[in-house]
C-alpha positions as a printed Julia matrix, in Angstrom:
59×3 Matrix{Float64}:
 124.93  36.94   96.4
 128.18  37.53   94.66
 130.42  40.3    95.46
 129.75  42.35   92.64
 126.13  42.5    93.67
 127.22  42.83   97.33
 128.98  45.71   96.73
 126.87  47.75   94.66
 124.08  47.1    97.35
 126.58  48.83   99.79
 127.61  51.6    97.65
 124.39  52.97   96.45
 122.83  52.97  100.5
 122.67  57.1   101.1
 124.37  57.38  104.49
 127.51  55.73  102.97
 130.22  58.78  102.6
 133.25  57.5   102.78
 135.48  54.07  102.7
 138.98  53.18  104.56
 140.81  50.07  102.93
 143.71  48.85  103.92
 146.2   46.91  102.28
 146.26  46.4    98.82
 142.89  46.16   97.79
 142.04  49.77   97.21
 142.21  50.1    93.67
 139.61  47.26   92.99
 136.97  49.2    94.78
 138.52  52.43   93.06
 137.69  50.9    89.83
 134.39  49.84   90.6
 133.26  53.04   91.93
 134.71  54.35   88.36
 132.94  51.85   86.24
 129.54  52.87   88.43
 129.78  56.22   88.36
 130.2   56.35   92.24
 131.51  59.79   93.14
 129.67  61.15   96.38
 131.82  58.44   98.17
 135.67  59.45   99.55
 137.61  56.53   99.0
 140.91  56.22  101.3
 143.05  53.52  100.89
 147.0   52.92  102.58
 149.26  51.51  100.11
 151.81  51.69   97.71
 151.14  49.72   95.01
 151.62  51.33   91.06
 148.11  50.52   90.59
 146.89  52.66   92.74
 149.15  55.64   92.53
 148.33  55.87   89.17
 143.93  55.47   89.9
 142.71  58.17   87.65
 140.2   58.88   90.52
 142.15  59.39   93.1
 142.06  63.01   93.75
């Protein structure tokens, strides 16, 4: 299975509600959830990058 598919098995179970990624890698799954429409899911991630201070979902 690739990780695409991975993932969006993950993110659509119900008892999912939140995420914690650390380093760097936040803003991929940020963008993902975006491109899904994935918003009942709090997404915390611990870095610094530009990329991700700039997510437009991160609220």
């Amino acid at each position: 299975m690739n990780t695409k598919k991975q993932l969006t098995s993950l993110l659509n179970k119900k008892d999912i509600r939140g995420i914690f990624i650390s380093p760097s890698k936040t803003y991929i799954i940020s963008e993902f959830m975006q491109q899904k429409k994935i918003n009942t899911i709090k997404l915390v991630g611990y870095d610094l990058i530009t990329v991700l201070l700039r997510c437009s979902c991160a609220k």
